[in-house]
N, C-alpha and C positions, 0 to 999 in steps of 0.2 A: 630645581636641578633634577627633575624626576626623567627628561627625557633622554633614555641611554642610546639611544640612534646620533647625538653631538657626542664630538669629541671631547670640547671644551664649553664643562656649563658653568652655568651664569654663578658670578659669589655670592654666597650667602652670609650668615651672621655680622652683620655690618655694623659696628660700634665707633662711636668717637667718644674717647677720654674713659674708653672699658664700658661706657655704657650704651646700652640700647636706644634710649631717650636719652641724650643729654643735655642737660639745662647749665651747664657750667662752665660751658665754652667762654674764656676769657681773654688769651692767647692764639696762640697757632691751636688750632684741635688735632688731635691724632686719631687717624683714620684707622680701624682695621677691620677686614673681612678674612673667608675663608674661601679659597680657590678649589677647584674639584676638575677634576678629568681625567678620561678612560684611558687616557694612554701611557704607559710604565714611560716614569722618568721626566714625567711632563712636568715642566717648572716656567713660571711668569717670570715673563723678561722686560714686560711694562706696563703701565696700569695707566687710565682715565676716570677721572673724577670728575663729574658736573655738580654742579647747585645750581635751585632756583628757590625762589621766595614761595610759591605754590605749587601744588603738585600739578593740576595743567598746566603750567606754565615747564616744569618738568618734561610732562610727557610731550608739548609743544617746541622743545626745545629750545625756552628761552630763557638761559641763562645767564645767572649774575656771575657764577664763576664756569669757566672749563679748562680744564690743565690742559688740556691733549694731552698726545698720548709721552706719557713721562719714562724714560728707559730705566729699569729698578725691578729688583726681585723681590723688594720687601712689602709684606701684605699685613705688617703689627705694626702699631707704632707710627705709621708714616705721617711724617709732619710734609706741608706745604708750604714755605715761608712767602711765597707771592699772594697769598690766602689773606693775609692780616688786616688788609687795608679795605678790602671784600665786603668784611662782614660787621654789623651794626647789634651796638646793644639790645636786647631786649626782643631782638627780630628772631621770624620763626623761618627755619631753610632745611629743603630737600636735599637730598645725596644720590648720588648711586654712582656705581663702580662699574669697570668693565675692563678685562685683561687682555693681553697676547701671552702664546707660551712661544716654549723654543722647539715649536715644528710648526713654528708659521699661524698657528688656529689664533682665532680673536673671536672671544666671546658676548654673548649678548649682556646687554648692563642689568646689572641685577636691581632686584626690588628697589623699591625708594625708600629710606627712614628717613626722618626726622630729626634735628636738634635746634636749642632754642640756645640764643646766645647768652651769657648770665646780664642780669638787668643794671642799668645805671644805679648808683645810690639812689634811695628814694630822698631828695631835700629835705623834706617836710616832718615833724614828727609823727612817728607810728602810733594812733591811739587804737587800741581794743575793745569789743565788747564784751559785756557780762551780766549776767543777772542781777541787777542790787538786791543786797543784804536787804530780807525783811522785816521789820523790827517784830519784835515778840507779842506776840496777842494772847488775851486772856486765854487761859486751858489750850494753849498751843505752844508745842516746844518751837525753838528760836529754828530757822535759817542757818543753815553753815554758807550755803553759796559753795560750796566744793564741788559741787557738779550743775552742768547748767545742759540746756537742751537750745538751741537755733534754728532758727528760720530764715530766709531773706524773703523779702518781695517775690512774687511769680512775675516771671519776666518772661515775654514772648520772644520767639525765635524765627528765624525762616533759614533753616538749616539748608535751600539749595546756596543761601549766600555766604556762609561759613567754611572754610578749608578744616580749621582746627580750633576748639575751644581749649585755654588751659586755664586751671584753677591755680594759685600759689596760696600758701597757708604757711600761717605759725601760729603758737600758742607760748605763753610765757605764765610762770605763775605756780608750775609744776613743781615738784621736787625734782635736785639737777641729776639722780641718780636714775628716774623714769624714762624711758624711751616712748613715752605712749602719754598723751595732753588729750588727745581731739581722735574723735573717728569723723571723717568727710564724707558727706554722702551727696550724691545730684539724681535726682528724682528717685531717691530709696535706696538706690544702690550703695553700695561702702565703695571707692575710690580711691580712699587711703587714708594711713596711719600719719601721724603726727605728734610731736615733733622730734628730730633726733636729737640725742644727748647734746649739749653743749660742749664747746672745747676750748677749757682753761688754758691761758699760755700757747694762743693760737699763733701758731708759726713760730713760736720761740717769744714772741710778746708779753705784751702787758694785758692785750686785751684781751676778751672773752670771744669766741665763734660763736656766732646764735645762729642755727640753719635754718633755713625755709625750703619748703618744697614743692614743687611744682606737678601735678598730674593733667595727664591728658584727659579729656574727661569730654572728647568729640562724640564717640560711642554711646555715652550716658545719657546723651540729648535728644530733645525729640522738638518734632514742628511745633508750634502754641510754644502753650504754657507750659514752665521749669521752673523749680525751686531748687535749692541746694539747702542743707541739712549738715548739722554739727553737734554732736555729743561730746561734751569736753568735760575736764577734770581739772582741777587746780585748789592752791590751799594760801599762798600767798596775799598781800595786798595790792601783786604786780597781777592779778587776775584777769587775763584777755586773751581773746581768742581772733586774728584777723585774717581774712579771706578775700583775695580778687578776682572776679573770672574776667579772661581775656578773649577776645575771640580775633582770630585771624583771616580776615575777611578774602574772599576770591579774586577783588580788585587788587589788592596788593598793600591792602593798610589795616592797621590796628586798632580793635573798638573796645574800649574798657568799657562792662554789662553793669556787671555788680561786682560793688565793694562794701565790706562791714562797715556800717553805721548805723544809724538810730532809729533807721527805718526798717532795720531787723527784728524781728520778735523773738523773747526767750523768755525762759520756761525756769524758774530756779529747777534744780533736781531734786533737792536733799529731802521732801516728802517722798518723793517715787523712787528713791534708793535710799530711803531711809539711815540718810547720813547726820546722825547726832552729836555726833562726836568719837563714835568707835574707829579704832582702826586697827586694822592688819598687820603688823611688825614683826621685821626683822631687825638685827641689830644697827643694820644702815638706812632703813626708811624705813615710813610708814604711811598704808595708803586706804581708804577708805573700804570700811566692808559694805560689799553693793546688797542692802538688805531692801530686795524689791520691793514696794507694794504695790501689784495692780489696781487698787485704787485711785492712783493717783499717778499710774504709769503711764502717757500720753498714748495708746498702741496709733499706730500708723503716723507718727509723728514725722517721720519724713518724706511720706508721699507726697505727692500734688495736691490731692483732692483733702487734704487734711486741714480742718477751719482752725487756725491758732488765733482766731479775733479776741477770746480770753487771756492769750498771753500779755504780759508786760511787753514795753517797749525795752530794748536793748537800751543797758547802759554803758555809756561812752565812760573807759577808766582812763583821770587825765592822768596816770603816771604813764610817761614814753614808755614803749616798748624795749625802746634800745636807748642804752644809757650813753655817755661816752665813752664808757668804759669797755663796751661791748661794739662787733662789728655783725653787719646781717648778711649771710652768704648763701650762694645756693649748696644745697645738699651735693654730696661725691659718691654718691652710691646710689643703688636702685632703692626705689621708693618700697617702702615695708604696706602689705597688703594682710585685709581679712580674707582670711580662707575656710570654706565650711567644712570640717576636717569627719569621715563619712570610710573609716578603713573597714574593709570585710569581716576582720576581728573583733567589731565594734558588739557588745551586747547588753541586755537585761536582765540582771537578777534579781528575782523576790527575795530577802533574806529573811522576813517576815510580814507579817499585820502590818500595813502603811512602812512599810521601810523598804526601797527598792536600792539596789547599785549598779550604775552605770560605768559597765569598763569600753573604755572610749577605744581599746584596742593598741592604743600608742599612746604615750605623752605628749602633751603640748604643751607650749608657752602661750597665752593669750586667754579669753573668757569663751564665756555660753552663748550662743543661738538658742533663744527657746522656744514655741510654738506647741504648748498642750493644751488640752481641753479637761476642766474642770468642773466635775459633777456640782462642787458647792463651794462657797466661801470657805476659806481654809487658809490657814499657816501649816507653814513647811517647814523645818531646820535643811539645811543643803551644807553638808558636808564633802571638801573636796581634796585631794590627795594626791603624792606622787606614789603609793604604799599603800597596801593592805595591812591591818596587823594580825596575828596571826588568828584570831575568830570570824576573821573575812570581812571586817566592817572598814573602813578608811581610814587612815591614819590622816587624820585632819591635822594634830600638830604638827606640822613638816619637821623632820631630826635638822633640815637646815633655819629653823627658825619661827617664820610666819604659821597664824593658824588660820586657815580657811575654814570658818565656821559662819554661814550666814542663813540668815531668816528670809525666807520668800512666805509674800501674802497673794493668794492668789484670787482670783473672784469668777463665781462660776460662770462657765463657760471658757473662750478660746482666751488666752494669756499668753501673749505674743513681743517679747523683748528680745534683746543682747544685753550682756554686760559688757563693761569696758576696763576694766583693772587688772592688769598682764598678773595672771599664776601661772605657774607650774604644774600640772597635775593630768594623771590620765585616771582618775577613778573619781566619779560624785555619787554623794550618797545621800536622797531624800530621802529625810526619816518624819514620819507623821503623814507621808502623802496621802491622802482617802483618795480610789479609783484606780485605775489601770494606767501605769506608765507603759509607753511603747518606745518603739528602737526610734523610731524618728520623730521625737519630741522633746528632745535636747541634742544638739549640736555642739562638739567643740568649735570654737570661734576664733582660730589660731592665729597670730601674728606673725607674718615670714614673711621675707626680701621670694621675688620671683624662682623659681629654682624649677630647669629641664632635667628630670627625672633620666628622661632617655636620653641622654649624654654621657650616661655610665654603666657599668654595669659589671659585676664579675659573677663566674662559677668554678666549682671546683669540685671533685671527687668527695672532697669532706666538706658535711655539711653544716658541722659548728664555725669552720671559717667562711662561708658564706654567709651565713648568718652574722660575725661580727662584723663583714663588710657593710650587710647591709645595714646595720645597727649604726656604722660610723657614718655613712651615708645619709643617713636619715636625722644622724645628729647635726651634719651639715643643714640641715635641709629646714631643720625644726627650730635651731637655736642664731640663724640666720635673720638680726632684727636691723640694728640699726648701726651697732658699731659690737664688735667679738667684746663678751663680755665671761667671766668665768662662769656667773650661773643670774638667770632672771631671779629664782627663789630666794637665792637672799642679799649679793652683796651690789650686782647689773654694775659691776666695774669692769674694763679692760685690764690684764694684764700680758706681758713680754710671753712669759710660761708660754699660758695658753692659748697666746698667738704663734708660739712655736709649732704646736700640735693641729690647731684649729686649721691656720694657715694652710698648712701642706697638706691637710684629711680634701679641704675645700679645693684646692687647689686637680686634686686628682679627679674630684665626683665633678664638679660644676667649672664649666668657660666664664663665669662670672668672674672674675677678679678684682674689682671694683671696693669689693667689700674691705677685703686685703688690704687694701692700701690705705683704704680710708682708715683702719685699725691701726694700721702701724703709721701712718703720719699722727693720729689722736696720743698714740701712748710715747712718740718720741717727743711731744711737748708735754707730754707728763707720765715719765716715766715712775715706776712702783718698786715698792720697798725692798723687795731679791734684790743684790747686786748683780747675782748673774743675770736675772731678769733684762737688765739693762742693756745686756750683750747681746741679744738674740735679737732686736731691734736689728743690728749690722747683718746677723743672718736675716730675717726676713727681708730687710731691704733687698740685699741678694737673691733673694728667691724672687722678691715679684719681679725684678730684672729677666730673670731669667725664664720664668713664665710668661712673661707681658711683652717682652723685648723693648720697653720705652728704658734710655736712661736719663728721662726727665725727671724724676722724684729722687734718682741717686742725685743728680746733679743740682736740685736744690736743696739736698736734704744734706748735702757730702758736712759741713760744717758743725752741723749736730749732731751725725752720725759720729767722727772722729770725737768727739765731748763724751762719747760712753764709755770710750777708754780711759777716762780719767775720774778719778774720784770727789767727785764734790761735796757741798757743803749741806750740813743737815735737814733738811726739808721742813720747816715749821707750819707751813699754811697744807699742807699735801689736803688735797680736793676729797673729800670724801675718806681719804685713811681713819682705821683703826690706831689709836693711840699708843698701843703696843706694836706697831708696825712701821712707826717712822724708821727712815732709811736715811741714805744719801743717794743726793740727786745726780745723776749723771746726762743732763742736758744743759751744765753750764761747763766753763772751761775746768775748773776745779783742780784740781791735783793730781799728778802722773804717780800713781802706787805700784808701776816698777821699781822695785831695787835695784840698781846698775852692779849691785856688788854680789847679790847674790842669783841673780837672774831668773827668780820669781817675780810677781806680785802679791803683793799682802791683802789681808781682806778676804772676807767668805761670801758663798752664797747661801742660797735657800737649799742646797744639796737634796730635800727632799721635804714634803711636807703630807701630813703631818713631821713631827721629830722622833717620833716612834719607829717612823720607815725608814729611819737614816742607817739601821744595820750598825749600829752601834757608833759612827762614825764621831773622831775624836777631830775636834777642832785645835790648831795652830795658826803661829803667825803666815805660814806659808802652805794652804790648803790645795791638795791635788786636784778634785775636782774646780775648783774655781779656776786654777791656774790652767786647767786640759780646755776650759769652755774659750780664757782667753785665748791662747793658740789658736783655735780655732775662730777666733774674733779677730784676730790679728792677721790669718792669714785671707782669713775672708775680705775685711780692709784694703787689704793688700790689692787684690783686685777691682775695688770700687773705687781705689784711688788711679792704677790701672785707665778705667774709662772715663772717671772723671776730667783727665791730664794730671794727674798730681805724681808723675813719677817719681822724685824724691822720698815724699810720703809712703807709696808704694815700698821701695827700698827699705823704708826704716821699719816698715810692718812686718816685713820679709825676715827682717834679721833680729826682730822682736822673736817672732812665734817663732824661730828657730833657736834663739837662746833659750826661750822658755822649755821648748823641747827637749833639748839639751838637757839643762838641768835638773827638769821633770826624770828622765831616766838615770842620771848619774847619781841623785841626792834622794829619790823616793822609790823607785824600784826594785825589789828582790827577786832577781834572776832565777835563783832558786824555788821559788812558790809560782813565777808568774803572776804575782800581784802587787799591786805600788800600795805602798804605806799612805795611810790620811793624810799626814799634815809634815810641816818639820814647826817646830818654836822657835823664838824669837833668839834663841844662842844656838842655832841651825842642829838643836839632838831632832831626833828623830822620834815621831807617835808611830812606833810601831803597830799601831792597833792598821788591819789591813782590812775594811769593808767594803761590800763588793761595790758600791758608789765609786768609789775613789780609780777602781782599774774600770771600771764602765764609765763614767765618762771619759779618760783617759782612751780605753778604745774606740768611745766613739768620735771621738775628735782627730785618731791617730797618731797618738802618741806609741810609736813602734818604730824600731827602725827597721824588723824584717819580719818575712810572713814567720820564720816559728817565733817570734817573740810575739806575734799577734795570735798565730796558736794557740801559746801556752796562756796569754788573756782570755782571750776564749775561752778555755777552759774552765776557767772561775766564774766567768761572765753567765756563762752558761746554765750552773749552778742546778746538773743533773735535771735540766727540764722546769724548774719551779721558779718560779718568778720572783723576785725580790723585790723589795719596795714597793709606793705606791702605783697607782694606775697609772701613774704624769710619768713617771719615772721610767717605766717598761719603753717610754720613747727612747731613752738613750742605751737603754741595754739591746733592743732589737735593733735599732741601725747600727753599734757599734758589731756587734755577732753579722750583722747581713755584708757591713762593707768592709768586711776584714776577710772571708771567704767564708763565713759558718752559717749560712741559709738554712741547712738544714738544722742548726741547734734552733734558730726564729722560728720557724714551721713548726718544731717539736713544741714552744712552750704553746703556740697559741691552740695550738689543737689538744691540746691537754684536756683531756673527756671528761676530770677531775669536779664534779659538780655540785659538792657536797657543800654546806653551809661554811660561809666564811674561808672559802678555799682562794688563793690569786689566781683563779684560772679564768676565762671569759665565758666554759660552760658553768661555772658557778653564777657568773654575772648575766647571764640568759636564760639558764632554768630556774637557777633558786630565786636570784634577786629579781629577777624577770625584770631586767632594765629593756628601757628600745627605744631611750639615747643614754650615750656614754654616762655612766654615776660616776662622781666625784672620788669615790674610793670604790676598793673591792667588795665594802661590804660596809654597814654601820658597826661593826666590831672594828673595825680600823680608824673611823672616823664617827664618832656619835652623830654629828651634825652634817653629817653630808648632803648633799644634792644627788638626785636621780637626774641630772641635768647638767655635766659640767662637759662641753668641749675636750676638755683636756685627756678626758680618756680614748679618745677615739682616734688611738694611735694603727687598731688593727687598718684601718681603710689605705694610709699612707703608705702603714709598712706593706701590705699587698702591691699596689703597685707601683711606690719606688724603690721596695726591695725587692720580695721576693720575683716581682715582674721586670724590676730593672728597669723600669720605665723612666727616665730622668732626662730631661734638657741639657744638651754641653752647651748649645751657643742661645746668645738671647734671644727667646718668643721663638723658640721650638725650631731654628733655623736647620739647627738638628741635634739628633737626641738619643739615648742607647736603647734597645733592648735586651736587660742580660737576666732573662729567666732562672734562676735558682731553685726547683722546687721543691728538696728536701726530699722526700718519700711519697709524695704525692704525685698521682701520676694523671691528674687531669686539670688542665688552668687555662681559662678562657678572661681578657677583658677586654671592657671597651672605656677610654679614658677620652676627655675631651684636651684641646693642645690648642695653642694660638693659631695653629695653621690646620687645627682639622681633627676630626676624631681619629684617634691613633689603637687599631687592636690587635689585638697578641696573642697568640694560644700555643698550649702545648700540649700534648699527646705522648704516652707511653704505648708503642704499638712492638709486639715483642719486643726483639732485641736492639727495634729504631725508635729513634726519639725525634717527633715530627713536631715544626716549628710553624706557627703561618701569621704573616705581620700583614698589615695591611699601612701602608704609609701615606699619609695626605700628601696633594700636592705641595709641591714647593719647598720640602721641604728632602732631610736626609737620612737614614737613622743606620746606624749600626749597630748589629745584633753581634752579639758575645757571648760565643760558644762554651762550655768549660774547655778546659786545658787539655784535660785526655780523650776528646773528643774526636771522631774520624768523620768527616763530613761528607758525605752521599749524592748529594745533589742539592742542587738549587734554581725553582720552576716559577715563573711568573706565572698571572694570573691564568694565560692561555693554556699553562702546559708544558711550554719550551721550556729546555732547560738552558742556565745562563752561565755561560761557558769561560774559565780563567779563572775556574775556584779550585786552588787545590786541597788536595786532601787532608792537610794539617793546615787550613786556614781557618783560623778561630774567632775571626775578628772579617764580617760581612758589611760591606757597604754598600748599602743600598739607596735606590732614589725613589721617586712614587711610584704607586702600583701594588698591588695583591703577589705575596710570595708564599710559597711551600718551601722549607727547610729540615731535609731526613739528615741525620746523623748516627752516632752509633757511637757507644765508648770504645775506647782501646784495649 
């Protein structure tokens, strides 16, 4: 789309089922791209979709499918129901797109991707390889078999007869809370992570989801000879590791190359990570410490030219892969890659004699790249950290748990590995090293989903809120594996929370969306111990709606969805919980915990966590913040039943969240203070105790029936600038202050210059704690155990651009959307967001006494910029210059189509 002399150029980011490669095509697929064109106001009025089986066959124009040209404005989401009968299991097919707008232009068809359609069951049972167990030899400690190393046969290729090679992989045998079994590699290169979490109560079932995954891995190949390569982990006696490569030949047929069996060679590990038995633990897993020793490290173990004639033969484990109990599926999200992580920040410090410390610049999730050269035979202790303590050395025991503490043996000369066991940490500290460490002889070795960088971006006049943009940003970017999890460090569970916050950070920085969904269908077949947890499921579904424009996942999910309003039965088996954390489940039908009589519901939530940050909050039978989250559950419903067809449904949600409402203000509010009371008890007195929880979420769900009654909340909410509660919690105080009219109290907390130790401000969480991703609290004074790594905090990124930038979707997949800039006392704000329909950017300017607005809107779609109220509006210039005429001066509320615009206004 570079060439600006077209009017209308070709689409780009072309995705079916949200991803770039999809391997899961089962059904209809859902097509989307992004349309672009220089002309203001330009919108697609019909689109053409071809497929073919190969790409010349593509660019030859010989097609298995072609819609012609189909009349339709929609460019997310779009299903083909003639499509179904098309397309064949396990087959590989081209795409491309091409539009008309409405001034007649028809564009050229844009690039070609790829998707594979998901594969038939395999009949057969899945057997794996692995190292056998070696029995104990005299002055030899024993074999774990916990890590093993692979090889396949060298297999020759003639890559002019190849279209596409794809590998598929799984591994079983892990621990179920690991996201990471296997690194894949095809001629040395890393190709991909493996395997994602498993999902209990898949679809609502009995059975277990085991995923498999599929990389492209055409790139990786060369003419000759090819080996693929496997480094895997496991602790079970279900211990296997299996791998197919496929190739999709030029003629138009399918050649299975290699598949694991016995003709593979492997390597046990446990000598060359010195796995005896030790391990790494947190309270919910525990995973081997990778205590190297180049002695017995294989280097080059997965090149070409590397002789494994010493290895064992691969042994065949008869337990199946997949049990009955369990179902084998393709992955729903992008495939999780190593990344050699190399930030400018990156440095070396001597701290002494043989002790050096490497600050990586940032935190990562994932392990080391190594590559030093060693004057002599030598042990190492390698110490690694999300923390410094305060003599500058690493705080190896993480305060969330695990202690990275491991021994490397190195042998002189070049010592050339990776590890493979996901930490958390952005500081390692070899102590004993004899010789010079340099900056590029340890690499972080990061585990992350794909992530375009240049898809987002903000600036601002103050530069601590740039900085926690970028900080949320990057926690997108970092803690982006397999499925949203609270923290890899210690607990690598999903939870509702922190798919509230995670969701919407991700949803702003990255057009990925994928991820999203695939978290929030994982947590509504097992949903976690917060009751309110439970509810935010019904919001998020709403949100990827609204982001995505599919309402395919509402509309298979509508049945489970409506089960979170009801309270069910106690959860004995819960997957991975903490024993003091059982809950109730709300993915069965369970019990309706409205009172008709008093028009509450009963029951609490997690209101805040730790319970130290609840601000003293007094719990009854009928709690305000739970009750303010339902309304806001209820009325969200309301609309999902709405699209669903459930209008009845619809109706009764309506007149739920509005009795709740109701009652919420007549039986817990004091007019007088501007703040609602905790709770009432079970003979309806009242817990006068009044913490700021209980009117923040209450505002932020809008429980108000007029702006000064939203005021005078505001007010309390606001709490003179200083943050209350935890870092999770600042979610619902800043949207309820931003979408009530009080942007400028939001702006005020976050920019709070406040940087002193143990302060809730985010310059305390940037200079002192020196986080850069979101920490689990404000500080280890709030939380002893917390993570430098939890999603949950990186509320600045969202509230930037769905609050104070107003950036938000009214119709689904961005059909259109508002701009309502708010900036508080700030008087410079520039972003760039990405949208289902296109990158969307906004900026503002303080220029004397005018306030200059300038949006740029994708095609095809609409947005409405919303002026404040006392606002005198000046003019309104598309991209050329002209001005666009039929705006009057007290019009606060601009509708605009695509195209680059200038908007001067001025207050009254």
């Amino acid at each position: 789309m570079t060439d600006r002399n077209k009017t209308l150029l070709i689409p780009t980011h072309l995705n079916v089922n949200l991803l770039a490669f999809a391997y899961n095509v089962t059904q209809t697929p859902r097509f989307s791209w992004w349309d672009h064109s220089n002309i203001v106001n330009s919108e697609q009025t019909a689109y053409q979709i071809v497929i073919a089986k190969r790409l010349h066959q593509l660019a030859n124009q010989e097609y298995v499918f072609d819609s012609g040209w189909i009349t339709s404005d929609q460019n997310t989401g779009v299903k083909i129901p003639s499509l179904d009968q098309q397309l064949l299991p396990g087959e590989l097919y081209y795409w491309q797109v091409r539009i008309k707008d409405n001034f007649g232009n028809v564009s050229d068809f844009s690039q070609p991707e790829k998707f594979i359609c998901a594969d038939r069951p395999m009949a057969t049972p899945i057997l794996g390889i692995w190292a056998q167990q070696t029995p104990k030899v005299d002055n030899e400690l024993p074999k774990l078999g916990n890590v093993a190393f692979f090889r396949s046969p060298r297999f020759h290729l003639n890559l002019v007869d190849v279209d596409t090679a794809v590998m598929t992989a799984f591994s079983r045998g892990n621990e179920p809370l690991f996201i990471q079994g296997f690194d894949l590699l095809v001629n040395g290169t890393n190709v991909g992570v493996g395997s994602p979490h498993r999902q209990v109560h898949y679809n609502g079932s009995d059975q277990i989801g085991i995923y498999y995954s599929k990389y492209d891995v055409t790139e990786n190949l060369i003419d000759g000879e090819n080996v693929i390569a496997a480094l895997a982990t496991a602790k079970s006696d279900r211990k296997a590791f299996w791998c197919r490569l496929e190739v999709y030949l030029n003629d138009g047929t399918k050649k299975q190359l290699i598949t694991t069996n016995q003709d593979w060679k492997v390597l046990d590990g446990s000598t060359a990570f010195g796995d005896y038995g030790t391990k790494i633990r947190s309270l919910y897993f525990g995973m081997i410490a990778e205590n190297v020793d180049m002695r017995y490290y294989p280097q080059g173990w997965s090149e070409i030219a590397y002789n494994d004639d010493l290895w064992d033969t691969a042994w065949l484990n008869p337990k199946e892969m997949i049990t009955e109990q369990e179902v084998l599926i393709p992955y729903r999200s992008e495939n999780t890659r190593r990344f050699e992580v190399d930030e400018p920040q990156k440095k070396v410090i001597k701290l002494g004699d043989q002790d050096y410390l490497i600050d990586l610049g940032k935190e990562i999730v994932g392990s080391l790249k190594v590559n030093l050269k060693s004057p002599i035979n030598q042990r190492t202790t390698v110490l690694m950290g999300e923390q410094l303590q305060e003599d500058g050395h690493v705080r190896h025991h993480l305060a969330a748990g695990p202690d990275y503490v491991e021994n490397w043996t190195f042998i002189k000369g070049q010592n050339k590995f990776t590890t493979l066991q996901v930490k958390n940490f952005r500081y390692i500290e070899l102590l004993g090293f004899q010789g010079e460490l340099h900056r590029n002889d340890i690499f972080g070795w990061a585990i992350e989903q794909p992530f375009e960088s240049q898809e987002s971006s903000f600036e601002s006049d103050n530069a601590l809120l740039n900085r926690e943009y970028e900080m949320s940003k990057y926690t997108i970017k970092a803690t982006n594996q397999d499925v949203y999890v609270d923290s890899q460090a210690r607990e690598r569970r999903p939870y509702e929370g922190d798919l509230l916050v995670n969701g919407n950070t991700s949803f702003v920085v990255s057009s990925k969306y994928s991820l999203n969904r695939h978290s929030l269908d994982y947590l509504i077949d097992n949903p976690t111990w917060p009751e309110d947890y439970k509810l935010y499921s019904i919001e998020m579904a709403w949100q990827d709606y609204l982001y995505t424009g599919n309402d395919e996942f509402l509309k298979k999910r509508y049945t489970d969805l409506t089960y979170k309003l009801n309270r069910g039965k106690s959860d004995e088996s819960f997957d991975g919980a903490s024993q003091d954390f059982k809950g109730s489940l709300r993915n069965t039908k369970g019990v309706d915990n409205f009172d008709e009589q008093v028009g509450l519901v009963t029951n609490d939530g997690l209101i805040d966590w730790p319970i130290p940050e609840r601000d003293g909050f007094v719990e009854g039978q009928y709690n305000t913040p739970f009750n303010a989250i339902f309304y806001g559950a209820y009325l969200t419903m309301s609309k999902i039943a709405d699209v669903c067809g459930h209008p009845s449904d619809a109706d009764h949600y309506r007149r739920r969240a509005a009795r709740i409402k109701k009652e919420l203000i007549a039986r817990l509010y004091n007019p007088a203070t501007g703040r609602f009371y905790d709770s009432l008890n079970a003979d309806l007195s009242v817990n006068q105790h009044t913490s700021h929880h209980a009117t923040a979420y209450a505002l932020c769900y809008g429980v108000y029936t007029n702006q000064q009654m939203a005021d005078h909340m505001s007010q309390f909410v606001a709490n003179d600038g200083r943050f209350v509660g935890s870092i999770y919690f600042i979610y619902f105080m800043l949207k309820g202050l931003i979408n009530s009219g009080h942007a400028d109290e939001a702006v005020k907390l976050l920019i709070n210059p406040d940087d002193r130790q143990d302060q809730k401000t985010f310059a305390a969480i940037l200079n002192t704690l020196k986080a850069t991703i979101a920490p689990e609290a404000w500080s280890n004074h709030y939380k002893p155990n917390m993570t430098m790594s939890h999603p949950w905090g990186a509320t600045p990124g969202l509230t930037i651009v769905q609050g104070i930038m107003g950036i938000n979707p009214t119709q689904p997949g961005f059909a259109s959307f508002t701009v309502k800039i708010r900036p508080g006392k700030l008087r410079h704000l520039k972003v760039e967001t990405p949208s289902a329909r296109g990158i969307i950017k906004a900026s503002f300017d303080v220029a004397g006494e005018q306030r200059v607005v300038k949006v740029n809107v994708p095609m095809n779609t609409r947005a409405t910029v919303i002026l404040p109220a006392d606002s005198q509006l000046l003019s309104v210039r598309n991209r050329d210059g002209t001005d666009l005429e039929g705006m009057p001066p007290d019009h606060h509320q601009l509708g605009l189509g695509s195209g680059n615009y200038q908007i001067l206004y001025r207050s009254k």
